[in-house]
Backbone of each chain as nested JSON, in Angstrom:
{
  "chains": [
    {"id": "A", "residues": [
      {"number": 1, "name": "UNK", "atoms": {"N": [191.344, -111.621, 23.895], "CA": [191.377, -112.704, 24.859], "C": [192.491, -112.377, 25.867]}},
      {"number": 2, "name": "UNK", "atoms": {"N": [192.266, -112.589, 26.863], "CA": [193.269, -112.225, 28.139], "C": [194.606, -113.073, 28.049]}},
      {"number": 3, "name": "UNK", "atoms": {"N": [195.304, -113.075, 28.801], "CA": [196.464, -113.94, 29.091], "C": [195.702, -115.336, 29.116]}},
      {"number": 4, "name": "UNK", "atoms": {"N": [195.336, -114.991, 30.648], "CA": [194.787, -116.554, 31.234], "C": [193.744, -116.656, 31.087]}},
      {"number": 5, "name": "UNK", "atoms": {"N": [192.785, -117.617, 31.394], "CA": [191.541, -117.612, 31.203], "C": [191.137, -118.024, 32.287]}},
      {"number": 6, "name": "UNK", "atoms": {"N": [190.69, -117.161, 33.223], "CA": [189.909, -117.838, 34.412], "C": [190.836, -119.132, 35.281]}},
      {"number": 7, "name": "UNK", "atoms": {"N": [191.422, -118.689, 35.482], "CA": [192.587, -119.698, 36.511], "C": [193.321, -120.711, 35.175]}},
      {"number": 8, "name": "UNK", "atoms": {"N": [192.827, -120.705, 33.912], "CA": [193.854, -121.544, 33.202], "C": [194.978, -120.62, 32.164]}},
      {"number": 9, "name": "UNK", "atoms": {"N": [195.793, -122.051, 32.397], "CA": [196.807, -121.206, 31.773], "C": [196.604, -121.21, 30.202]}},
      {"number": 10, "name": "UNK", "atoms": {"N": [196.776, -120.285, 29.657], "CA": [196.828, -120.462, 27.719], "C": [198.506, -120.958, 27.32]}},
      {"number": 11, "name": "UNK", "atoms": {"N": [198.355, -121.872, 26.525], "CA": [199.561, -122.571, 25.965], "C": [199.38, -122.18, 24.525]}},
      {"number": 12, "name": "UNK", "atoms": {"N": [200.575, -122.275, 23.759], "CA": [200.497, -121.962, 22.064], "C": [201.021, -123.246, 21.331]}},
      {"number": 13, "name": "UNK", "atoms": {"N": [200.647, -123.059, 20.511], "CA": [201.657, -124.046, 19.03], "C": [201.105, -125.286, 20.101]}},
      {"number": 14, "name": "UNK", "atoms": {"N": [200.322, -126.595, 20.131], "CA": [198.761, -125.936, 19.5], "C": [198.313, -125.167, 20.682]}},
      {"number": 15, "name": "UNK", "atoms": {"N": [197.825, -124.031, 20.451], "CA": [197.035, -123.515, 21.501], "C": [195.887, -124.912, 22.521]}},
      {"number": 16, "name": "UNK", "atoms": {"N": [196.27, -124.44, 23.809], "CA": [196.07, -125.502, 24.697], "C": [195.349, -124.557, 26.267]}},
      {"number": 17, "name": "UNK", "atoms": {"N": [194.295, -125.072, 26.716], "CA": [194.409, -124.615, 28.297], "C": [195.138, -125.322, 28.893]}},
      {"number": 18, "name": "UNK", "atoms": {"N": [195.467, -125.149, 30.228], "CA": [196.113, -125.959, 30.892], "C": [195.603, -125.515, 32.701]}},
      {"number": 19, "name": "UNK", "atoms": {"N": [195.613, -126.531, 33.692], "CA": [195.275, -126.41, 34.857], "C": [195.788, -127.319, 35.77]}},
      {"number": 20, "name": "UNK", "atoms": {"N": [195.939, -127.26, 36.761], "CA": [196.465, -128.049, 38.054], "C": [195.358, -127.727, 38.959]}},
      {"number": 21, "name": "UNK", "atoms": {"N": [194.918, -128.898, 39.312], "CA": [193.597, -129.027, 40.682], "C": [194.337, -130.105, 41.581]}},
      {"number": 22, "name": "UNK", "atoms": {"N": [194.27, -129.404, 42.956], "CA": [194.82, -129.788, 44.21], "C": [194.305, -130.367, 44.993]}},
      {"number": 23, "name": "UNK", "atoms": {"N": [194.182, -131.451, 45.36], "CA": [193.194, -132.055, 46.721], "C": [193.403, -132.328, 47.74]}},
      {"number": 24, "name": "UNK", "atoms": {"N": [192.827, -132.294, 48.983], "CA": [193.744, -132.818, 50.153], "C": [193.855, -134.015, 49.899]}},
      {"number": 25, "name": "UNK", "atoms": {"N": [192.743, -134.982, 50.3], "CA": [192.985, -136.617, 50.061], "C": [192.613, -137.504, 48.678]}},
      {"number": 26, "name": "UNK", "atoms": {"N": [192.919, -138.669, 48.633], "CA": [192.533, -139.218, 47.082], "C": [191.306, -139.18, 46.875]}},
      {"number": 27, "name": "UNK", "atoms": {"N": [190.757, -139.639, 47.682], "CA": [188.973, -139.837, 48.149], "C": [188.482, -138.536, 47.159]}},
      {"number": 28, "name": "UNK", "atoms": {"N": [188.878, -136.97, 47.124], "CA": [188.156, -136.298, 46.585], "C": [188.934, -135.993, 44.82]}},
      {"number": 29, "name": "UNK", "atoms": {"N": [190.501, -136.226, 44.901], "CA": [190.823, -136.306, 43.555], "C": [189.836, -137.219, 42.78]}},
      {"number": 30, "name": "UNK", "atoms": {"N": [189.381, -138.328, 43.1], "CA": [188.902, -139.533, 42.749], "C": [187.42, -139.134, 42.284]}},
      {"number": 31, "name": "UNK", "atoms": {"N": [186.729, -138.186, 43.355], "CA": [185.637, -137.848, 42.842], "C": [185.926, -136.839, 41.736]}},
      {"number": 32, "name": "UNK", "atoms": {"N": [186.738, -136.135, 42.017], "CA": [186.899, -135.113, 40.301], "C": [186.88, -135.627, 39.494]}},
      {"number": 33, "name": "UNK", "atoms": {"N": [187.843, -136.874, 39.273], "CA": [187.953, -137.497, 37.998], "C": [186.529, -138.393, 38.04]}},
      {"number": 34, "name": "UNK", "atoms": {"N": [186.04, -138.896, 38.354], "CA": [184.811, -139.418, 38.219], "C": [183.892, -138.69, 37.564]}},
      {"number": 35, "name": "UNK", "atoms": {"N": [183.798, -136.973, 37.732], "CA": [182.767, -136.655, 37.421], "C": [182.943, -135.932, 35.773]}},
      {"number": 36, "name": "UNK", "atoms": {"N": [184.774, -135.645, 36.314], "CA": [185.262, -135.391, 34.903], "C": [184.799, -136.21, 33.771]}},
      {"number": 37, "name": "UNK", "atoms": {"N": [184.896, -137.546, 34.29], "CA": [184.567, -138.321, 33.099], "C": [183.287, -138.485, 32.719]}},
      {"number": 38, "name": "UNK", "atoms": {"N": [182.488, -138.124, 33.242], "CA": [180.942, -137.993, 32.829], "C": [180.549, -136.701, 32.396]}},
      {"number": 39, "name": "UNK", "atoms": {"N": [181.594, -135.819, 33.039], "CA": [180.764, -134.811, 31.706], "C": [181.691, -134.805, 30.303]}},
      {"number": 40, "name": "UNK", "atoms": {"N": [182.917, -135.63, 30.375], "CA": [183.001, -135.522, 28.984], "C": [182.461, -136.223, 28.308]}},
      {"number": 41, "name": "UNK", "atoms": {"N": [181.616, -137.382, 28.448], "CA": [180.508, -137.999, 27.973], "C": [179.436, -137.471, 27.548]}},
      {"number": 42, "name": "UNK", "atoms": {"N": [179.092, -136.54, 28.872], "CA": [178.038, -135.43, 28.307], "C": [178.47, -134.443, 27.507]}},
      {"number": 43, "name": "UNK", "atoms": {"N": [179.341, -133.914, 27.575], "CA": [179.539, -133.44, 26.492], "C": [180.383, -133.378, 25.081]}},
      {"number": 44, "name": "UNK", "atoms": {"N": [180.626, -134.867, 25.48], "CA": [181.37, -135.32, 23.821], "C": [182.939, -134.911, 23.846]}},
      {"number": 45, "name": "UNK", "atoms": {"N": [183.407, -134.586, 24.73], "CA": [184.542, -133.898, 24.324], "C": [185.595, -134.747, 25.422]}},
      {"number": 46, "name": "UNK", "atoms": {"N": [186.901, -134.832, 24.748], "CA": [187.74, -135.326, 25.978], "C": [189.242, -134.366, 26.495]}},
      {"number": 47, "name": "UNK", "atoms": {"N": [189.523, -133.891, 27.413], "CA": [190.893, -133.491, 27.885], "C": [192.186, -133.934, 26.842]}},
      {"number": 48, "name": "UNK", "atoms": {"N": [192.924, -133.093, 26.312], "CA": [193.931, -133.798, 25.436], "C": [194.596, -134.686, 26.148]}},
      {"number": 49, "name": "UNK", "atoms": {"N": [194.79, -134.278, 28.183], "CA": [195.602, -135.034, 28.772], "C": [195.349, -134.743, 29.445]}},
      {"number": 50, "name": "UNK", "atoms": {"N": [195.447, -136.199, 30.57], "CA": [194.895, -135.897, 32.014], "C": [196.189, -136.481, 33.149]}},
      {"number": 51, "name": "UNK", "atoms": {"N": [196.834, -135.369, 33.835], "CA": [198.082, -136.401, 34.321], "C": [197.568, -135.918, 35.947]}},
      {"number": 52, "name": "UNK", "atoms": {"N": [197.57, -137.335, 36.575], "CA": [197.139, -137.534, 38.122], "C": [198.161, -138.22, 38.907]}},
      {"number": 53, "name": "UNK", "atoms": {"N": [198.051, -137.315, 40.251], "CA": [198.578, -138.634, 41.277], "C": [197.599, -138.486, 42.274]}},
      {"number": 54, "name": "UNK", "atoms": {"N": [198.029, -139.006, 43.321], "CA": [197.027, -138.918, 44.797], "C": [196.043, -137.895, 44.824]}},
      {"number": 55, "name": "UNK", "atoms": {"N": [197.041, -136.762, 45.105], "CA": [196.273, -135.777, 45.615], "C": [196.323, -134.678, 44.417]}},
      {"number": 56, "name": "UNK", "atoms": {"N": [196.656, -134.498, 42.933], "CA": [196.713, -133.242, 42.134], "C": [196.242, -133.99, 40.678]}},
      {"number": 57, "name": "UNK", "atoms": {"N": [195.439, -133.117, 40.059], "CA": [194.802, -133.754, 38.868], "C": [195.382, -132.827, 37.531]}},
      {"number": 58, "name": "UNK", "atoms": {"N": [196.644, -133.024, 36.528], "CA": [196.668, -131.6, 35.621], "C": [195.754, -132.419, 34.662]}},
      {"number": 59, "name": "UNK", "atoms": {"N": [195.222, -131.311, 34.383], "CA": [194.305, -131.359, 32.774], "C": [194.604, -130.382, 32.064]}},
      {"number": 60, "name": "UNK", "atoms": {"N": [195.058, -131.328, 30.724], "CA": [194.951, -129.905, 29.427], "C": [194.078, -129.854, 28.384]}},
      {"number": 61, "name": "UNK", "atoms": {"N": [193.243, -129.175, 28.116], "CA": [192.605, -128.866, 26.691], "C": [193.148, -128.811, 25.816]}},
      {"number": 62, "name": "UNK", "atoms": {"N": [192.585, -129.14, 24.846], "CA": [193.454, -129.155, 23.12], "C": [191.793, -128.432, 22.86]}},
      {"number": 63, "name": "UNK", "atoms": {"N": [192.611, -127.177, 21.544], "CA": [191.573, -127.121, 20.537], "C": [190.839, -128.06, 19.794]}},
      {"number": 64, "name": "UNK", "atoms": {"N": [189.192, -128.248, 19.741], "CA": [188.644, -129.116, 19.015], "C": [189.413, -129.655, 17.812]}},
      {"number": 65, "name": "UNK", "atoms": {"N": [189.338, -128.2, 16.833], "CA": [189.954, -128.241, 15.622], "C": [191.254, -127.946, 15.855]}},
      {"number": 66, "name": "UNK", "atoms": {"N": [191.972, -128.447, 16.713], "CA": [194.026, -127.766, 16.748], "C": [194.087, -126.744, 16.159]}},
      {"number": 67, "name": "UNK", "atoms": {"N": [193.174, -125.522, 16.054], "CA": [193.722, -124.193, 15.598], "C": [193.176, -123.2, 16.816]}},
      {"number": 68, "name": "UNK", "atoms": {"N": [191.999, -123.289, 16.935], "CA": [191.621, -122.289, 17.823], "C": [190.97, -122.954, 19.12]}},
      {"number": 69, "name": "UNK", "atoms": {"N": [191.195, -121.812, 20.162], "CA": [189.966, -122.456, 21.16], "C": [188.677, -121.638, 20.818]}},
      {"number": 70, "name": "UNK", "atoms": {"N": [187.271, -122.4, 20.957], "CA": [186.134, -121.923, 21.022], "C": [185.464, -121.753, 22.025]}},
      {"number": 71, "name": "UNK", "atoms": {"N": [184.409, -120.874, 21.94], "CA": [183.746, -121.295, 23.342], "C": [183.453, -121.853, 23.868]}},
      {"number": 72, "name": "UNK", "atoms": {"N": [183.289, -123.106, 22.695], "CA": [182.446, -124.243, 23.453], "C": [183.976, -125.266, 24.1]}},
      {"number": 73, "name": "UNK", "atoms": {"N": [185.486, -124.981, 23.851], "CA": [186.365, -125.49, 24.77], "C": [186.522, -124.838, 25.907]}},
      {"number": 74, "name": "UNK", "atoms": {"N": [185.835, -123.003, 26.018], "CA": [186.314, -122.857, 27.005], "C": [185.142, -122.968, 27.784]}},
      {"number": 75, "name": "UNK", "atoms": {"N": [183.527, -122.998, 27.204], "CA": [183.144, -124.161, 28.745], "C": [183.184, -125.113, 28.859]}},
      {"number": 76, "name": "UNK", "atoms": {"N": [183.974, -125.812, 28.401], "CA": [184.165, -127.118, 28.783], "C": [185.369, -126.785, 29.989]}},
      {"number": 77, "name": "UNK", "atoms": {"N": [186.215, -125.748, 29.857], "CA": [187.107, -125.383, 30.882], "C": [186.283, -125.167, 32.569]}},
      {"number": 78, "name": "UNK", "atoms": {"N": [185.28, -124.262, 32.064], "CA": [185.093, -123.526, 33.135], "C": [183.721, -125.014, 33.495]}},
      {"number": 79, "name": "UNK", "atoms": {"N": [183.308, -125.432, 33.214], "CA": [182.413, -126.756, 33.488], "C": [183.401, -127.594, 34.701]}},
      {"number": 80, "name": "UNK", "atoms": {"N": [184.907, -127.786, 34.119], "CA": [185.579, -128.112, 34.921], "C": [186.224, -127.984, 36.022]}},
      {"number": 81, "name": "UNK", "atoms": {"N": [186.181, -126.625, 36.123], "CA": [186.575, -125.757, 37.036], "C": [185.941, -126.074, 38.308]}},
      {"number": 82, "name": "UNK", "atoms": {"N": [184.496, -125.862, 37.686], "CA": [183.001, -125.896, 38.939], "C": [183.029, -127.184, 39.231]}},
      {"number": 83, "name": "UNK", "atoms": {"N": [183.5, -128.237, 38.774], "CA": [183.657, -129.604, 39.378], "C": [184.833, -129.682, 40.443]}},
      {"number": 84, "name": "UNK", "atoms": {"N": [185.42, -129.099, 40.146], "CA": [187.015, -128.976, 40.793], "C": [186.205, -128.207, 42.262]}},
      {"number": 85, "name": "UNK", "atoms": {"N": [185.602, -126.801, 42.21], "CA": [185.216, -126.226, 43.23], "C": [183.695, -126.841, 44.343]}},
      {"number": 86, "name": "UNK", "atoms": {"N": [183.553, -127.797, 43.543], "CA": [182.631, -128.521, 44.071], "C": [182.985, -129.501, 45.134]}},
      {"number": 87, "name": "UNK", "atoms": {"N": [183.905, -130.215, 44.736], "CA": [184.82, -131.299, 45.522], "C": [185.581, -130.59, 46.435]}},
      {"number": 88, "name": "UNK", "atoms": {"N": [185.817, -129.194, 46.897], "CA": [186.729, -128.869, 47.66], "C": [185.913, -128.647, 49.01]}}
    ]},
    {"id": "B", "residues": [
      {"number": 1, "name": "UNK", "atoms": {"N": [218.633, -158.006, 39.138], "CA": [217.35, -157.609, 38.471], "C": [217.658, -157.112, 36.937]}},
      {"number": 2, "name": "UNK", "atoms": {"N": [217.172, -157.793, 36.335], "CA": [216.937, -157.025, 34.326], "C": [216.824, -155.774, 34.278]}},
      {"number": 3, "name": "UNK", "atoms": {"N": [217.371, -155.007, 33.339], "CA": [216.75, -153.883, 32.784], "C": [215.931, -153.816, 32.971]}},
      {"number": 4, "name": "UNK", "atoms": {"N": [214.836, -154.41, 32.521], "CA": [213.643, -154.021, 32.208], "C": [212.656, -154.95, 32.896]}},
      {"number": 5, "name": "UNK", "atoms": {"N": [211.303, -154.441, 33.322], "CA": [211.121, -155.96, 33.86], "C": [209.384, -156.034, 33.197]}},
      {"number": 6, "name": "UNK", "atoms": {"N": [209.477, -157.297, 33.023], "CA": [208.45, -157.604, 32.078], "C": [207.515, -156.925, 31.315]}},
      {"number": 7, "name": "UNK", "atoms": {"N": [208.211, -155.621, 30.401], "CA": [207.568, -154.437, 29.825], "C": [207.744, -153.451, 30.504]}},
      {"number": 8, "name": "UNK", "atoms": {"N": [207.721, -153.06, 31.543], "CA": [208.322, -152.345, 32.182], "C": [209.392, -151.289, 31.746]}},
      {"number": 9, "name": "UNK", "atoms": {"N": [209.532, -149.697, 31.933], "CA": [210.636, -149.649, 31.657], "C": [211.272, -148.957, 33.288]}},
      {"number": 10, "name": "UNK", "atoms": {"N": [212.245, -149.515, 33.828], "CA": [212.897, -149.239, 34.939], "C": [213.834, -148.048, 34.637]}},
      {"number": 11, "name": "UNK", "atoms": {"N": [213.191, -146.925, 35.688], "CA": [213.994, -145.682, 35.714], "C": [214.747, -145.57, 36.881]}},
      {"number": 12, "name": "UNK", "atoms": {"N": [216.163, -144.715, 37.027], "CA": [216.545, -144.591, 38.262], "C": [215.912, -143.079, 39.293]}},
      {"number": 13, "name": "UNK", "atoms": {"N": [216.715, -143.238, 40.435], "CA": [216.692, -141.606, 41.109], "C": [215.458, -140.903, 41.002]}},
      {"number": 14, "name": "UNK", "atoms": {"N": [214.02, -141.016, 41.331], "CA": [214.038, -142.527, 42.35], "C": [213.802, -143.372, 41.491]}},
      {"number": 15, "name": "UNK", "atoms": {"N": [213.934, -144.463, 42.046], "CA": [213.471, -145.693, 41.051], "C": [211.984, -146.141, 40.849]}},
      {"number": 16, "name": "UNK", "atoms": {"N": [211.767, -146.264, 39.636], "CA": [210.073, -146.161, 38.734], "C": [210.281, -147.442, 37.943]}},
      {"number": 17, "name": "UNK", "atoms": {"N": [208.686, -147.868, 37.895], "CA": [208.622, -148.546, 36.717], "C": [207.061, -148.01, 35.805]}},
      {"number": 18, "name": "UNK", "atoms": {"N": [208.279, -147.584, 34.518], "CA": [207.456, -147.134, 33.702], "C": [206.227, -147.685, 32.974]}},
      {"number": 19, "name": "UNK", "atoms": {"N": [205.535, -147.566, 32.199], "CA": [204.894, -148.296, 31.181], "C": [203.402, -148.117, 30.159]}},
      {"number": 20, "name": "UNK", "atoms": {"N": [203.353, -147.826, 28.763], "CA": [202.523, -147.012, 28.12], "C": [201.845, -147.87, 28.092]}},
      {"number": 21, "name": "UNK", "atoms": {"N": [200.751, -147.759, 28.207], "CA": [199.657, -148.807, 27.677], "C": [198.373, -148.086, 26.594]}},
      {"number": 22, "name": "UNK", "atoms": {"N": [198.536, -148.481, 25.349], "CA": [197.206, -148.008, 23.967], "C": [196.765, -149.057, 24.475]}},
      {"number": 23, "name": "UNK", "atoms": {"N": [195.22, -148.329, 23.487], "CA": [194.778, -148.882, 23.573], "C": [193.309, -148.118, 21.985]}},
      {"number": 24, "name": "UNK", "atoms": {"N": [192.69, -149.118, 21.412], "CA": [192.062, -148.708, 20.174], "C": [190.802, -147.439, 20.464]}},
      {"number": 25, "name": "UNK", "atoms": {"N": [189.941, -147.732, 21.144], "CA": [189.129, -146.942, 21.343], "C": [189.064, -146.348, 22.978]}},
      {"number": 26, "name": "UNK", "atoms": {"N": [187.996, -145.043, 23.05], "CA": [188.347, -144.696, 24.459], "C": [187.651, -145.321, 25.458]}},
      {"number": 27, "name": "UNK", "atoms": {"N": [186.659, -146.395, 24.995], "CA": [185.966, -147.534, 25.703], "C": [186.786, -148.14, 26.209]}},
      {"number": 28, "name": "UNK", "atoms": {"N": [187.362, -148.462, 26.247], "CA": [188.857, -149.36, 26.688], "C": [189.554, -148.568, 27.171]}},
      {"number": 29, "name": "UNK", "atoms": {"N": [190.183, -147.651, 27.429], "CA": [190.904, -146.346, 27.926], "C": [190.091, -146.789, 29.162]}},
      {"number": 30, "name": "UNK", "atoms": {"N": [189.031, -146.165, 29.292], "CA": [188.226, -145.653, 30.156], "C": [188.149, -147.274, 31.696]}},
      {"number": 31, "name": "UNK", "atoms": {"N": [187.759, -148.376, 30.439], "CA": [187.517, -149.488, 31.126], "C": [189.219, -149.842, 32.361]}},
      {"number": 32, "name": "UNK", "atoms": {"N": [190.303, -149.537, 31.56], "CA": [191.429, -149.884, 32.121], "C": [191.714, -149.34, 33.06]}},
      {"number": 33, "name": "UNK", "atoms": {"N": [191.032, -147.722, 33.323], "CA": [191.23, -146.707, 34.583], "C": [190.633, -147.045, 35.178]}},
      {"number": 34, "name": "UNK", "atoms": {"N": [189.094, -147.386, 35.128], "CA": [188.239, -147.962, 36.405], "C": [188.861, -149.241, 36.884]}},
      {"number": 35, "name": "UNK", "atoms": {"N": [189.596, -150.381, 36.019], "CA": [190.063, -151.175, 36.638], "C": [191.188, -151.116, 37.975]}},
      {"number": 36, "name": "UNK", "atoms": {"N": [191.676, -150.098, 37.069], "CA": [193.269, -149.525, 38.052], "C": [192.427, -149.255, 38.641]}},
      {"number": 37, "name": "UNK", "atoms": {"N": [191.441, -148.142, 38.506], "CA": [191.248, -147.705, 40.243], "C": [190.506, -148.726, 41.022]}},
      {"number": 38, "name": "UNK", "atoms": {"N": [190.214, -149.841, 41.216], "CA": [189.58, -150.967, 41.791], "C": [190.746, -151.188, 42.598]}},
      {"number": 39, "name": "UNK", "atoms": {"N": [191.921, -151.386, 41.209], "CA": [193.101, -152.636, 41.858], "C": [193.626, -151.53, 42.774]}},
      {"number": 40, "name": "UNK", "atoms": {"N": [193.837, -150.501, 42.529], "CA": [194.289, -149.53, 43.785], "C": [193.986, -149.669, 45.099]}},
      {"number": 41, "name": "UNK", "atoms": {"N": [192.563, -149.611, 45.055], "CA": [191.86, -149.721, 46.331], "C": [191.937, -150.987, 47.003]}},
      {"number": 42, "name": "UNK", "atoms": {"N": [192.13, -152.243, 45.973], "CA": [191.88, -153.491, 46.445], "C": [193.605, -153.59, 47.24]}},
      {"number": 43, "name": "UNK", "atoms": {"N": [194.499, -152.769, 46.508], "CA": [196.306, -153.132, 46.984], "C": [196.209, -152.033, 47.748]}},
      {"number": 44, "name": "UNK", "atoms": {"N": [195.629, -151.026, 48.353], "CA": [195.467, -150.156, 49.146], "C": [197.209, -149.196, 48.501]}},
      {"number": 45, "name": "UNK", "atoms": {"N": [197.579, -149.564, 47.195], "CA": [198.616, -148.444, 46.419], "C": [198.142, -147.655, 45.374]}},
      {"number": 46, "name": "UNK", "atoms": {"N": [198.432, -146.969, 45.106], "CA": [198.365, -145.896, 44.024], "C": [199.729, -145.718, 43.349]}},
      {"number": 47, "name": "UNK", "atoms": {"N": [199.8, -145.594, 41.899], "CA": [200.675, -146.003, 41.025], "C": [201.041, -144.064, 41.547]}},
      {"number": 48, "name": "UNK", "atoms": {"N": [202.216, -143.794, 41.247], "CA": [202.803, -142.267, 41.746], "C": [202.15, -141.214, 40.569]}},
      {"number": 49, "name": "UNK", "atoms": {"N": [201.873, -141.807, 39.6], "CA": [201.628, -140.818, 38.137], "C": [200.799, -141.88, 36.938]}},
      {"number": 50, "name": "UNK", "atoms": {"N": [199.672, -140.982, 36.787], "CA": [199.001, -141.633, 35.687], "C": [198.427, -140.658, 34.886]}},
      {"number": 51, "name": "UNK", "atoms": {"N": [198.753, -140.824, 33.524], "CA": [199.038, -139.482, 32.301], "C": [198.047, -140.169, 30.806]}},
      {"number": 52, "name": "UNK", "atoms": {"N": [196.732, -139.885, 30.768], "CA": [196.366, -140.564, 30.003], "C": [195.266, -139.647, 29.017]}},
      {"number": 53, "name": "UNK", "atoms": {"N": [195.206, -139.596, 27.451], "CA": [194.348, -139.198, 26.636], "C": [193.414, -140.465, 26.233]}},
      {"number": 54, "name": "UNK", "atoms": {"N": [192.574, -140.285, 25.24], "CA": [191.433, -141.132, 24.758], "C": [192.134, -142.746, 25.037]}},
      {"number": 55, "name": "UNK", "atoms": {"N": [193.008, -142.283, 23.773], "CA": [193.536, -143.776, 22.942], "C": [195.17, -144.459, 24.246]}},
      {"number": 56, "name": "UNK", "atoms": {"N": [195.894, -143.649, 25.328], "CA": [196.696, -144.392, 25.802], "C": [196.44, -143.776, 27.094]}},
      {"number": 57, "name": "UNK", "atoms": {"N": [197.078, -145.007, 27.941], "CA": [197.433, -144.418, 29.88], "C": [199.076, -144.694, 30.061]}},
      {"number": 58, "name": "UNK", "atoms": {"N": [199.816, -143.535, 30.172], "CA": [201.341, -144.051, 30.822], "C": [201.067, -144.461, 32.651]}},
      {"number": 59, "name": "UNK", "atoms": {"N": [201.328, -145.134, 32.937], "CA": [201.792, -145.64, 34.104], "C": [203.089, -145.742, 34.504]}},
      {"number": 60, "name": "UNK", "atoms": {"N": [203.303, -144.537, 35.838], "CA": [204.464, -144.46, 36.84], "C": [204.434, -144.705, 38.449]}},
      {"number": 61, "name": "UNK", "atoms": {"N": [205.09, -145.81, 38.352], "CA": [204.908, -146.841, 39.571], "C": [205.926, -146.569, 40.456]}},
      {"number": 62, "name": "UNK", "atoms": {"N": [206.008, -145.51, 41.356], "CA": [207.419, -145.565, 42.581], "C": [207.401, -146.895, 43.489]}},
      {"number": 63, "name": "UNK", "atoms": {"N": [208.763, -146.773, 44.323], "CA": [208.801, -147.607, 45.506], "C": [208.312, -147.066, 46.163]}},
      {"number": 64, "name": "UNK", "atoms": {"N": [207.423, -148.075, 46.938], "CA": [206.628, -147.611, 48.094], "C": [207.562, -146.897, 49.413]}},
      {"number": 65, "name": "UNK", "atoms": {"N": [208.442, -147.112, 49.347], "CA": [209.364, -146.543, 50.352], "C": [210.548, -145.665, 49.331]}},
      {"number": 66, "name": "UNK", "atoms": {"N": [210.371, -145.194, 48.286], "CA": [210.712, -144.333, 47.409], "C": [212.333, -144.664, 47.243]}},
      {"number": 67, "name": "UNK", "atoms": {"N": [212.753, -145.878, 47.72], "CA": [214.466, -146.075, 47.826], "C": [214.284, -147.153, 46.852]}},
      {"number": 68, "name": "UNK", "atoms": {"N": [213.716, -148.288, 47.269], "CA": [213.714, -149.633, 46.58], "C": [212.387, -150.146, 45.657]}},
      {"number": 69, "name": "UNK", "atoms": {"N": [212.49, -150.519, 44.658], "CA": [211.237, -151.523, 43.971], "C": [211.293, -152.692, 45.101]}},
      {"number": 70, "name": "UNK", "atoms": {"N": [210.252, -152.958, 45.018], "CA": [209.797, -154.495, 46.386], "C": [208.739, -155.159, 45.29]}},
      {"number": 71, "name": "UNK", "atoms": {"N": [209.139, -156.428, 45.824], "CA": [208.29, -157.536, 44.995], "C": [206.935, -157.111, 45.36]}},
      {"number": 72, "name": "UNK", "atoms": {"N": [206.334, -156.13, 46.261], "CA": [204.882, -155.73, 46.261], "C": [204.651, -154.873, 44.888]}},
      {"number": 73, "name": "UNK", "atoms": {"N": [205.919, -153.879, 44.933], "CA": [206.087, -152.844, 43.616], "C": [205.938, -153.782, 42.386]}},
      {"number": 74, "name": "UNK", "atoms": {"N": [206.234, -154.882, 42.529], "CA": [206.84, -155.582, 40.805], "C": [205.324, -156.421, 40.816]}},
      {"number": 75, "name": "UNK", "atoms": {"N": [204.288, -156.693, 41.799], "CA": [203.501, -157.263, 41.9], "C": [202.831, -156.724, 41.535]}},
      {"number": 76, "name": "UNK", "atoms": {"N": [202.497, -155.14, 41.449], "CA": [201.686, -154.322, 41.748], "C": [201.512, -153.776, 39.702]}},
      {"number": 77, "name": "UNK", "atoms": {"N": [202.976, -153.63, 39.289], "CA": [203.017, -153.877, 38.126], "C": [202.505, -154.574, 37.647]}},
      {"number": 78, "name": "UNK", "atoms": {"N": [202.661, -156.137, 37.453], "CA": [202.373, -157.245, 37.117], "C": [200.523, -157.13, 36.736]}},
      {"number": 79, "name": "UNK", "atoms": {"N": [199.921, -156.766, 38.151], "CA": [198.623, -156.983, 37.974], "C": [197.902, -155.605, 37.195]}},
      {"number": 80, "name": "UNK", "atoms": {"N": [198.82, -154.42, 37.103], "CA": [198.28, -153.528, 36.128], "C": [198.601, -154.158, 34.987]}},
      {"number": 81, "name": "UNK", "atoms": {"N": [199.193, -155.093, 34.566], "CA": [199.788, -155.546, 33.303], "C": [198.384, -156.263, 32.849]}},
      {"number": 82, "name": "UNK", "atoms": {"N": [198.304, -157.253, 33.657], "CA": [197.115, -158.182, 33.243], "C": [195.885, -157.747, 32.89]}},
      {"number": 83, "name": "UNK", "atoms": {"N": [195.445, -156.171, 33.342], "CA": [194.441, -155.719, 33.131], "C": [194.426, -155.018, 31.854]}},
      {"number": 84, "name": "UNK", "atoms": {"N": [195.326, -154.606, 31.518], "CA": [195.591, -154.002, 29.958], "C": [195.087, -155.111, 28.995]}},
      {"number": 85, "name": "UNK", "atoms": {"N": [195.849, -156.58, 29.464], "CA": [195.648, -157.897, 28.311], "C": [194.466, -158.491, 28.621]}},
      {"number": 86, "name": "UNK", "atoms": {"N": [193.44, -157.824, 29.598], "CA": [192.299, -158.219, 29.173], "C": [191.296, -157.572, 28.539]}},
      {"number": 87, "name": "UNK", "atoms": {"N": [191.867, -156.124, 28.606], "CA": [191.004, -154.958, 27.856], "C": [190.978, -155.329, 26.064]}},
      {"number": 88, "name": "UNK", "atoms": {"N": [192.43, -156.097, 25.942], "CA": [192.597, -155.926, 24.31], "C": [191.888, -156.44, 23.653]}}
    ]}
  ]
}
């Protein structure tokens, strides 16, 4: 596994992704998190933490099981990503 | 002004008002963010920082003019308050 993963950062002890998404105005932070929250609906899963202001959204992943990441956390990463690049 | 103001916890440099809000399930999580973001739009403010997993949302409230809390700031509190005590 690489350092980073595709623009996120890898964290340890618990292993964690981590990301910062930038927006110009709230209007489109607002749509990230909107859509964020529907696909973690769709896909069952939630951000360990989601810290926002106006314009910057950090999200971190937690391992399902707090030991490893799987694939299925890291598309949930990269799912997020394409939401992030969608809104820009 | 109190320490603290009605749950609140008042930070200095700049001056914030803090405040965690749980909550049992992420139905309620979820319900309390769409509220905030209503009351946002409806007070045309945005709280400076909002940091939230399933089960809690911290709320960080600057002065709107980043020097002083203003009874809009303590108002602005107040009515994120009420929305928590109706989620419970």
């Amino acid at each position: 596994m690489t350092d980073d993963f595709q623009g996120w950062e890898r964290r340890d002890k618990p292993p964690t992704l981590f990301r910062r998404f930038a927006f110009a105005q709230y209007a489109q932070t607002r749509a990230f998190l909107d859509a964020l929250s529907l696909l973690s609906e769709e896909m069952r899963r939630h951000p360990q933490n989601i810290n926002f202001g106006t314009t910057y959204v950090n999200v971190t992943l937690g391992a399902a099981d707090d030991a490893t990441l799987s694939a299925e956390d890291e598309l949930f990463a990269r799912r997020i990503a394409a939401l992030a690049e969608r809104g820009e």
